[in-house]
C-alpha positions as CSV (number, residue, x, y, z in Angstrom):
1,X,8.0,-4.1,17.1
2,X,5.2,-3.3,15.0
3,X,1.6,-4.4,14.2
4,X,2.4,-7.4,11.7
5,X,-1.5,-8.6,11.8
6,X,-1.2,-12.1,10.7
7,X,0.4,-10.6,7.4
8,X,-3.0,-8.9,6.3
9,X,-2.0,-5.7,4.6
10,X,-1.7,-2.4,6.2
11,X,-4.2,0.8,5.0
12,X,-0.3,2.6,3.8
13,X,2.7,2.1,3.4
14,X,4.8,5.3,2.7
15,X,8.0,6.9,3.3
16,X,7.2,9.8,5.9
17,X,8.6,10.9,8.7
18,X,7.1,10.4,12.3
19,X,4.9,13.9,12.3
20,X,3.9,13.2,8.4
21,X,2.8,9.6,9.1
22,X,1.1,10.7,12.6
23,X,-0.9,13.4,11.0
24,X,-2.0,11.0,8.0
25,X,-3.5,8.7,10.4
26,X,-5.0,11.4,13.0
27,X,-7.0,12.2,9.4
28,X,-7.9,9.1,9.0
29,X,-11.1,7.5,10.6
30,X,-10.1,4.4,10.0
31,X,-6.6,4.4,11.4
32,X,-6.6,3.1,15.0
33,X,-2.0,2.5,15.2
34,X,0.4,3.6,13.2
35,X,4.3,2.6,13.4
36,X,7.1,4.6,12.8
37,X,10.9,3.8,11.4
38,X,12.8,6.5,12.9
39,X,16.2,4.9,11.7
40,X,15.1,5.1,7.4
41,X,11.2,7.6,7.5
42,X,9.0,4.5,6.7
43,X,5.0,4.5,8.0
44,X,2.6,1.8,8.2
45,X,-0.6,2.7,9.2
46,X,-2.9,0.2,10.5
47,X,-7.1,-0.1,11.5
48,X,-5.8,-3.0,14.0
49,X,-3.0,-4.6,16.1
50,X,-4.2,-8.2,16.6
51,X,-0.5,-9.6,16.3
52,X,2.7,-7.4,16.9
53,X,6.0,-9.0,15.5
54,X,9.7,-7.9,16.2
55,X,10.7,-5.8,13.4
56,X,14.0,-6.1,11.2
57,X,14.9,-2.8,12.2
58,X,15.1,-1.7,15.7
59,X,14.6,2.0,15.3
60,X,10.2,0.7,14.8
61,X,8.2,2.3,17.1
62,X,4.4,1.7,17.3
63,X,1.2,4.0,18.3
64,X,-2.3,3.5,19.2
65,X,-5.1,6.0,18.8
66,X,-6.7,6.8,22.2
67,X,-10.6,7.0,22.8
68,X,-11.2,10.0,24.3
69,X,-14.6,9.3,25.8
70,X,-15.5,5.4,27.1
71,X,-19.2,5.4,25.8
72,X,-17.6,5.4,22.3
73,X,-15.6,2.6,22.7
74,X,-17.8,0.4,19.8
75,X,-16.4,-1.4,16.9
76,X,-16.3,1.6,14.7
77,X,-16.2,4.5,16.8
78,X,-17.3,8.3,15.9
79,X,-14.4,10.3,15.0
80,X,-15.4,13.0,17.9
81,X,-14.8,10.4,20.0
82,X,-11.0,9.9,19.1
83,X,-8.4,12.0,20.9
84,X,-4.5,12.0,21.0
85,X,-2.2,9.1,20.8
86,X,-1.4,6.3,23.8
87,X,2.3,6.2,23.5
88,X,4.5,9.2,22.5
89,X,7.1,9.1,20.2
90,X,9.7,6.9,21.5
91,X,7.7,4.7,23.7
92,X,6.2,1.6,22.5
93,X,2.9,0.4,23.1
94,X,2.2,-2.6,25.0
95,X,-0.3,-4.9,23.7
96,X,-3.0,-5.9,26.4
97,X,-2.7,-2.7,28.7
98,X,-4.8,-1.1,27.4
């Protein structure tokens, strides 16, 4: 699955591996989910996940940036409040338990 977002493009697209594409969007304020292709090193990196989609390839596995600290959970939090990821690398996230 990954964050298809009613089609509206993602912030990048690259071909990176799963560390590469996780440290792009951990330097990113901007990036709140970023999905992996373990099966071919393709990234998307995302500011939301309104919509997730099944993906053509099965090997897509998606990530949410945590907030680290509940009284920044605004619209556009600061980037101290940001901390780790909610999934690790292999397991999905699951829209709606958050």
């Amino acid at each position: 699955r990954f964050c298809s977002n009613f089609g509206h493009p993602f912030l990048i697209e690259t071909d990176e591996f799963p560390e590469e594409c996780e440290a792009r969007c951990t330097s990113m304020p901007t990036c709140m989910y970023f999905t992996i292709y373990l099966a071919n090193g393709w990234c998307q990196i995302s500011s939301r996940c309104n919509e997730e989609a099944e993906s053509g390839d099965r090997s897509a596995v998606t990530f949410a940036k945590k907030v680290a600290d509940y009284s920044c959970s605004s619209h556009s939090p600061r980037a101290d409040c940001l901390g780790g990821w909610v999934a690790e690398l292999g397991k999905p996230i699951r829209l709606g338990g958050r």
